[in-house]
N, C-alpha and C positions, 0 to 999 in steps of 0.2 A: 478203348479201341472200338472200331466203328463195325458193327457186325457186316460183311461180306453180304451175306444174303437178303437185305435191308435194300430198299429204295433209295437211292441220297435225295435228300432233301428237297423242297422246292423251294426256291431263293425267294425272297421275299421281295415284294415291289418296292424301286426304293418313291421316299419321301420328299425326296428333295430336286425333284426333275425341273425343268425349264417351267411345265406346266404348273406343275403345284407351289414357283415363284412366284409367277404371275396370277395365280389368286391368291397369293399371300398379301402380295401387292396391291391386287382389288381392292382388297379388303380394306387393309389402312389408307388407303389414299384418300375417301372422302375424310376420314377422323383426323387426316394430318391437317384436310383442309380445313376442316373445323375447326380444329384450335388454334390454327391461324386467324382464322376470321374473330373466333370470341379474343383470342390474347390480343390482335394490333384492335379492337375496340375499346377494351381496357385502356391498352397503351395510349390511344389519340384522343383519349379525356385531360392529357396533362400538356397534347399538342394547339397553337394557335387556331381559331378558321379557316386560315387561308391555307396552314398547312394537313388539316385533317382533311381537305379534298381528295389532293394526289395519292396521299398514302394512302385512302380509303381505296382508292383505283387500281391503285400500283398490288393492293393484300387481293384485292376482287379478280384481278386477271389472275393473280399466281394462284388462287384457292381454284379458279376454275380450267385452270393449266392441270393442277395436278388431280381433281378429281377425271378431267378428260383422260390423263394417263390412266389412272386408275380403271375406268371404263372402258379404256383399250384393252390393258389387261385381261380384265374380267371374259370380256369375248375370245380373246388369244385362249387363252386357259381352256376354256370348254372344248376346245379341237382337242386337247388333250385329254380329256376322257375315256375316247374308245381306247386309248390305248393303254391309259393308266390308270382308270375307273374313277366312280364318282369321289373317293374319297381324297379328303384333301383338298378338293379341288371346285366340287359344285356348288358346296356351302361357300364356300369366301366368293367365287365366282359370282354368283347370284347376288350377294350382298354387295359387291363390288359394283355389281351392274342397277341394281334397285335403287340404294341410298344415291346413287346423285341425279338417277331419273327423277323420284321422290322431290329430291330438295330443288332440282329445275321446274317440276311443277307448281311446285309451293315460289319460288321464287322468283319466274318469270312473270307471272300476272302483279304479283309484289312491283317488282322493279319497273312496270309500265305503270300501275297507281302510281309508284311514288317519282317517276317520271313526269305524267300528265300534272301531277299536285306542283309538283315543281315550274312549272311552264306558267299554270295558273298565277302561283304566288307571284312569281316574278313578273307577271303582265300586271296585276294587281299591284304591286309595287312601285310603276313605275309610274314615275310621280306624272305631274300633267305636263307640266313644262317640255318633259320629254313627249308627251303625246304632242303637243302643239311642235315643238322641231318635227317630227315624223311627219304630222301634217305638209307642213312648208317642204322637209326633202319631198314627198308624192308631187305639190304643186308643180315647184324647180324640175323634178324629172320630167315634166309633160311638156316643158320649154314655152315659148312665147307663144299666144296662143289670141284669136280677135275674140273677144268677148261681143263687141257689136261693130257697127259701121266705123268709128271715130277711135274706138279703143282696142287697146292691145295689153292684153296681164305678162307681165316681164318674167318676173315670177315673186316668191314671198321668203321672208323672214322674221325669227321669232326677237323682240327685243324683251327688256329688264320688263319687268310688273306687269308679267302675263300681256304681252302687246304684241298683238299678231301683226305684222306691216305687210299690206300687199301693195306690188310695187304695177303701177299701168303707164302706157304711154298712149297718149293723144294727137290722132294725126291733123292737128292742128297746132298753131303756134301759142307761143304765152300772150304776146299782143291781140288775140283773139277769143282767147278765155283767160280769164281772170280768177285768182284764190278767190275772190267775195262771189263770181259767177258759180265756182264749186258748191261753196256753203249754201248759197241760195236757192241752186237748180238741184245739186245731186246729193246731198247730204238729206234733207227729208224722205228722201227712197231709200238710204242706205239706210237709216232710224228704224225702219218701216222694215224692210228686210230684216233688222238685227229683233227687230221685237217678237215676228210671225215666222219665219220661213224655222219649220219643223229641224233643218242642218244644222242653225244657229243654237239653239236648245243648249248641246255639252259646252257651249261657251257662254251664254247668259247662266247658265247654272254655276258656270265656272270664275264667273267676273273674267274674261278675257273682253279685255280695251280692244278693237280690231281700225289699224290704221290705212286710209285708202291715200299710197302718194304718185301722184297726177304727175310727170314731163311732157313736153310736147313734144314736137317730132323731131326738135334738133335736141331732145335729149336737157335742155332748161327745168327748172323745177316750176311745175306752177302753183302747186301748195298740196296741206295733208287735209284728209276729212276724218276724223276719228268719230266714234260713238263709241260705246263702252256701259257699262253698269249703269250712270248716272240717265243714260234714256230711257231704260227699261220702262215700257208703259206702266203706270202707276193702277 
């Protein structure tokens, strides 16, 4: 029995308030997200390549969904304080708010290297063929275009065995110039061009054939000039 002349007691703070969830919360949200990230990388060693992308994506948004709750938390929590003191609540709070500060600083300068690395490899990878189409779409997108008095560049395309075709038209007729006129008069400048002009370089190095075909004004073919690896001045 409770002595009468005794103070009653002073209740004790409870434990389990809104606030002391919420840095419970803190607290494991980055470690859930961690063992998310280490278990799906375990797991997507027994996945294909084409499928260890998405998942990689799909575990990276959720680990940084739930530490973001977590960090929500963690500040939620600290209002709770003055009125439910530090205990309980600073320690997870704090660690709740640090580890995924921490692991974003560690892991944002990460993910641009391994971004920029990526960009790299892949530009690097990309064979020449596709350099030389990229070439020809830039040409095409500039549209028809007079190179001089008489000629017009239509635009260009890449053929089989590295053969770059640029296509011109001539505002003159076929009865007026001649396939053996071409060879004659404008093939020597284009030799001359393909051996010197510094542009030419990643395509002599490249053995890129580069074919010149000649129409006249109503659109007739008047013949090709190629040069290619076999002029290379000796």
């Amino acid at each position: 029995m409770n002595d009468p002349t005794l103070p009653p007691p002073i209740p004790s703070e409870p434990r389990n308030s809104f606030f002391h969830q919420a840095a419970t919360a803190s607290l494991f949200a980055p470690l859930i997200a961690i063992g998310l990230t280490i278990a799906s990388s375990a797991g997507r060693t027994s996945l294909s390549p084409e499928s260890q992308r998405p998942v990689a994506l799909i575990v990276g948004i959720a680990s940084a969904v739930i530490m973001l709750i977590g960090l929500t938390c963690g500040i939620v929590a600290l209002f709770g304080i003055p009125h439910h003191g530090k205990r309980g609540i600073l320690g997870k709070a704090l660690c709740g708010i640090i580890i995924p500060l921490l692991l974003s600083s560690v892991a944002i300068p990460s993910f641009m290297a391994a971004r920029a690395q990526a960009i790299k490899r892949k530009h690097n990878q990309m064979s020449f063929e596709d350099q030389l189409k990229t070439l020809a779409d830039q040409i095409n997108r500039q549209g028809s275009k007079m190179v001089d008095e008489v000629t017009r560049l239509d635009g260009a395309e890449v053929l089989p065995n590295r053969t770059l075709l640029y296509k011109y038209s001539i505002t003159k007729t076929s009865s007026e110039i001649s396939s053996d006129a071409l060879n004659r008069i404008v093939r020597p400048n284009i030799v001359k061009t393909y051996n010197t002009l510094p542009e030419m370089k990643i395509l002599r190095d490249n053995g890129v054939t580069i074919t010149y075909r000649y129409r006249d004004k109503a659109g007739q073919l008047i013949g090709d000039v190629s040069v290619g690896p076999s002029d290379l001045a000796k």
